[in-house]
Every structure is written in C-alpha cells, then in structure tokens.
C-alpha positions as CSV (number, residue, x, y, z in Angstrom):
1,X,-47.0,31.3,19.1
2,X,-44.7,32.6,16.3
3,X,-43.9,30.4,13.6
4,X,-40.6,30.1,12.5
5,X,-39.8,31.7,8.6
6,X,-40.0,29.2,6.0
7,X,-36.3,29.0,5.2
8,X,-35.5,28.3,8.6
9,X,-37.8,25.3,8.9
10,X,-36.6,24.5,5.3
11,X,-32.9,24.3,7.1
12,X,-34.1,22.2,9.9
13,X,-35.8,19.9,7.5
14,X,-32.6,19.1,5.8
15,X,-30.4,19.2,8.6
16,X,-32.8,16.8,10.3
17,X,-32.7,14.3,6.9
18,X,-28.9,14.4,6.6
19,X,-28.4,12.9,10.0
20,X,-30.9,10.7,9.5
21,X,-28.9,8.7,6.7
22,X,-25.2,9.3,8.1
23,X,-26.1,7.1,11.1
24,X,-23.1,5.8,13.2
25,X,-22.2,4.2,16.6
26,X,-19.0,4.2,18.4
27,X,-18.2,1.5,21.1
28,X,-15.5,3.0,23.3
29,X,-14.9,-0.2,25.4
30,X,-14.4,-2.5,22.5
31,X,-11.6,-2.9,19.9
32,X,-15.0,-2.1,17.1
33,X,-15.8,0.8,16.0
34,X,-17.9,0.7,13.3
35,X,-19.3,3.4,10.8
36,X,-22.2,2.8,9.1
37,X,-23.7,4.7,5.4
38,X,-26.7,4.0,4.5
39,X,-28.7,3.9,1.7
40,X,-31.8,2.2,0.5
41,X,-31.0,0.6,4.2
42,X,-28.0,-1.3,2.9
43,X,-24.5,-1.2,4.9
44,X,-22.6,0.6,2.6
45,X,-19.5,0.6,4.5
46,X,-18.3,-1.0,7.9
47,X,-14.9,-0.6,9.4
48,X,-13.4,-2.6,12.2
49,X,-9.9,-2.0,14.2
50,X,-8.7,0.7,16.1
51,X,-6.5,2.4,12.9
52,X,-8.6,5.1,11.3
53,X,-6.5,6.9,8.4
54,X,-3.3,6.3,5.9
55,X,-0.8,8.0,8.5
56,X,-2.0,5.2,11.2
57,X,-0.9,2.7,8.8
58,X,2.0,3.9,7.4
59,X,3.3,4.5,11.5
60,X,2.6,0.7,12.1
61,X,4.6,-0.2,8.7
62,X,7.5,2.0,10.1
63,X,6.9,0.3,13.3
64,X,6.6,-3.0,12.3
65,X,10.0,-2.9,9.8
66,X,12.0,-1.1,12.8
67,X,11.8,-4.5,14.5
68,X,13.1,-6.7,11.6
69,X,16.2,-8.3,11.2
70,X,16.1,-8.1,7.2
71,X,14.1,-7.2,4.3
72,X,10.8,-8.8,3.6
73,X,8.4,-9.1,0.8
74,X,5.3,-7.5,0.5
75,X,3.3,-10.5,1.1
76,X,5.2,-11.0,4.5
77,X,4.9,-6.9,5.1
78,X,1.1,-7.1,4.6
79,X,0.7,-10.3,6.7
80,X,2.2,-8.8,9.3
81,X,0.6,-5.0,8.9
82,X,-2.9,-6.5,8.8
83,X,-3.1,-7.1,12.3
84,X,-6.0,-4.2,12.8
85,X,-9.0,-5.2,11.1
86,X,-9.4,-1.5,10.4
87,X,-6.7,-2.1,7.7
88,X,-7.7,-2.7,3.7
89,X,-5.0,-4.4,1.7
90,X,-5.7,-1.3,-1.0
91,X,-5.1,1.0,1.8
92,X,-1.8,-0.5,2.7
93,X,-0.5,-0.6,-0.8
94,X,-0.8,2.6,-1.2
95,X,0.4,3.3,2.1
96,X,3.6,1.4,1.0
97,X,4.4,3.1,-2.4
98,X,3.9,6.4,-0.9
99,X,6.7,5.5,1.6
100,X,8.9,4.5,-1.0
101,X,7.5,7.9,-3.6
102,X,8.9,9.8,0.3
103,X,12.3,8.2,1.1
104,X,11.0,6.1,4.3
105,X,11.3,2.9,2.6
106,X,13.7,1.3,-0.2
107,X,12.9,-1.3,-2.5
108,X,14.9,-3.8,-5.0
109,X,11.9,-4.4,-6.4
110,X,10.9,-7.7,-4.7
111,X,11.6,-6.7,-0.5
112,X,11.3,-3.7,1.7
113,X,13.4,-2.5,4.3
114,X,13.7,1.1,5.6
115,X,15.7,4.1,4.8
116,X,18.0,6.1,7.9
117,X,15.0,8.6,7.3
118,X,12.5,5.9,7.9
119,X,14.2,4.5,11.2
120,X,14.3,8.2,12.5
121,X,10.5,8.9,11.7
122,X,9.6,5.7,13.0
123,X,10.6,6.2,16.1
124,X,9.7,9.5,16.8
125,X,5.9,8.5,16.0
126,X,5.5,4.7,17.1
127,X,4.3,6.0,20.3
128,X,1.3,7.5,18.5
129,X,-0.5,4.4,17.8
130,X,-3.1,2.5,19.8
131,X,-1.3,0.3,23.0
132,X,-3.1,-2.6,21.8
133,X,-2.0,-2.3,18.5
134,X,1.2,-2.4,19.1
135,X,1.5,-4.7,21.3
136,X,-0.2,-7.1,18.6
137,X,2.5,-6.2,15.9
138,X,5.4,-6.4,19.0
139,X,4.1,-10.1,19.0
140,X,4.1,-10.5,15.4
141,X,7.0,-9.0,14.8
142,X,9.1,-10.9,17.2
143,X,7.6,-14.4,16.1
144,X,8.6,-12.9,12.1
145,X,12.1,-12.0,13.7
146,X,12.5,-15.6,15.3
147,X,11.7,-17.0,12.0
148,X,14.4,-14.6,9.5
149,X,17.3,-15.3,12.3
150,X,16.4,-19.0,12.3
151,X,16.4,-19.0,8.3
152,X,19.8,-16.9,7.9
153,X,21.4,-19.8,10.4
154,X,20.5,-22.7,8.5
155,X,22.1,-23.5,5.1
156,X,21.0,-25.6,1.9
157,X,22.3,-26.6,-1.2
158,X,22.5,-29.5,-3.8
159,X,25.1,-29.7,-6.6
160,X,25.2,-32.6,-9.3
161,X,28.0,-35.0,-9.2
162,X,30.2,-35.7,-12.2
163,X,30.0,-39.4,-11.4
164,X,26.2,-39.2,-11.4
165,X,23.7,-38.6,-8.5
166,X,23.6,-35.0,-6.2
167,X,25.9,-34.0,-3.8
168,X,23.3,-32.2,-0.9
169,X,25.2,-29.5,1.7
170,X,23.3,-28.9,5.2
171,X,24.9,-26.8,7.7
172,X,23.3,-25.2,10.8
173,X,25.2,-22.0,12.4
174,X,24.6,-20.1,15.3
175,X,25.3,-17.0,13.8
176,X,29.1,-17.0,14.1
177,X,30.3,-20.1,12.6
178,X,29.0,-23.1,11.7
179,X,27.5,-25.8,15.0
180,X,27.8,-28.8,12.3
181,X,28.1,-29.0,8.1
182,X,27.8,-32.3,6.4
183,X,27.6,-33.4,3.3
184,X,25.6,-36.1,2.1
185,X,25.1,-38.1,-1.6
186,X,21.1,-38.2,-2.9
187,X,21.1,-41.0,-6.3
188,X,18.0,-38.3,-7.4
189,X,17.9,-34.3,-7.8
190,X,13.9,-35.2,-5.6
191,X,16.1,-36.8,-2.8
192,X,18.4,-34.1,-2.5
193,X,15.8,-31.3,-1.9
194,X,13.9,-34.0,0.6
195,X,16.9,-34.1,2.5
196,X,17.4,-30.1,2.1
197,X,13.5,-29.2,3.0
198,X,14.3,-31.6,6.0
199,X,17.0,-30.5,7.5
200,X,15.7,-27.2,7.2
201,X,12.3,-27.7,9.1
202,X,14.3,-29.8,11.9
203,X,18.1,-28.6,11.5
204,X,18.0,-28.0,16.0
205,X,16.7,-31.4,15.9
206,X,19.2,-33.2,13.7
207,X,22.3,-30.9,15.5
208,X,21.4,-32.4,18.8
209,X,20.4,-36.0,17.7
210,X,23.6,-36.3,16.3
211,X,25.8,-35.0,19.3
212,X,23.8,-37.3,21.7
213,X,24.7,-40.4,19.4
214,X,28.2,-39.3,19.1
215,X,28.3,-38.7,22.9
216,X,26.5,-42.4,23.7
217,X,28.6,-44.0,21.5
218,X,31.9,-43.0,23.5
219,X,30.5,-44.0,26.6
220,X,29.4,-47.3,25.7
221,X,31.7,-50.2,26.9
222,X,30.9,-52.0,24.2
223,X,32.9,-49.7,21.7
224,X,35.4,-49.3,23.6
C-alpha cells in the first residue's frame, strides 16, 4: 500500500487540528444558533438570535424607526432594537452612527428619526429579515407607538403664582383639540408635579370620571 508523501499527510494533519478547535453546531428548528471557539476548552464566544451581521441590524433599526410616530432616544432605540439576542449593544452603536456617518438617520444630538433616504432603504429591505424577527419588533413597535401618541395627547405644566402657591395645567386631547383642560392651585411646587405625574399616568381615567359625575349630577332629582 502506498503511503501518502510527507507533505500531504503534513496537510491533513493540520487541516484535521484546525477543525478540531473551530467546533460549532447549528440548530435549524430553534431561534439558537450558537457558535462556539474554543480554546484551552473555554467558550470563547456564543451567539444567540437569528441576526448574524451589522447589515441585519441596521435593516431592523430602519425597520423599527419606519413604524414610529416621532423621534426617540437612543436608550428607547436600543430597547426596542435588542429584541434578537443575537444583537450586542456595541454592535448596535455602531450600527447607529454609521447610519447617521450614511444619511439614513438624523440626529439633534439627543433623538433619532430617519432621513427620506432612510424611509426608502428601509422599505425596500425590511422584507430581508427573519419572519420572527419582525414580527417581535411589529409588536414592539406598536406598544412604543401606543405609548408616543398617548404622551403627545396629554399635557403638563406648573407655573408659580404671584400671590404664592403653583398654578398646575392638565389637559388631555385626542389629537385635534383638547377632550378637557383644567386648571388647578397646588400651596407647594411637590404638589403641583404630584398632581402633573398623576394626571399623566391616568389622564383616560380622570376624562371619564369627571364626565360620569357631571352626567349623574344632572340626572339626580335631588339637584334639580
């Protein structure tokens, strides 16, 4: 039996210990797909989620900001971006800055929102990414859209009075003029922003409350 030349076993032997240490298992049935390095049999890396690379991720940003009624911070952005375990934080903010360094995102310094250029780019590729993926950020981003509309619709503000104590403003719109606006005295500059952080966690609440009280009222015999 021939023997094979010494610089083809020599290739075989090395060939044979590379794969050895670049060991890795993909689970096609499962949202994990993990890649494994090894050395001195330590994980070295692991990777979960169905986004592999930086043009993944900055598809779902583009995605993702397509379906938001206003600018957001980053914190927000990232919350919402995140939804793929696949995703680092370092990978995404550098996936952001690019889009700003190529005209797909604007920035005042403090929110992001896209450009025209973004919009059209983002919609050409959305389709590109994983169903399940987007179908998580669909959900994310509507709850995140909810939230923004429901925020631009409620109004708060405090002002002092030049006879002492705070004159608070609530007012709850439904996006075309104002459902009810009240104004109401607070003796302490605490009070007032009590009364504003609780109209604005239950402004629906209050609206309704009030118009129910108002409508009892004129139907009871007794006030009449």
């Amino acid at each position: 039996m021939n023997r094979l030349p010494f610089f083809h076993r020599k290739a075989m032997t090395e060939t044979a210990r590379h794969l050895a240490t670049q060991k890795s298992y993909t689970q096609r049935n499962s949202c994990i797909i993990i890649d494994k390095k090894e050395k001195d049999g330590i994980n070295m890396d692991e990777r979960l989620g169905f986004i592999r690379d930086k043009l993944d991720i900055k598809i779902l940003i583009l995605f993702i900001l397509r379906r938001l009624p206003e600018p957001v911070t980053m914190e927000t952005l990232s919350d919402l971006t995140l939804c793929d375990e696949g995703i680092s934080y370092f990978d995404f903010a550098e996936c952001v800055t690019e889009l700003v360094e190529t005209a797909h995102l604007q920035t005042d310094g403090h929110t992001y929102t896209l450009t025209e250029k973004g919009v059209q780019n983002g919609e050409i590729t959305e389709n590109s990414l994983p169903f399940s993926v987007r179908v998580k950020a669909e959900h994310s981003a509507a709850d995140m859209r909810f939230r923004l509309n429901r925020k631009s619709m409620i109004s708060t503000s405090h002002a002092i009075r030049r006879k002492g104590g705070y004159s608070v403003h609530l007012s709850l719109s439904d996006g075309v003029s104002d459902l009810v606006s009240m104004e109401l005295y607070a003796s302490t500059e605490q009070q007032a922003r009590t009364l504003e952080k609780g109209f604005a966690q239950n402004a629906e609440s209050v609206y309704n409350r009030l118009i129910q009280m108002l409508l009892d009222s004129s139907n009871d015999p007794v006030q009449k």
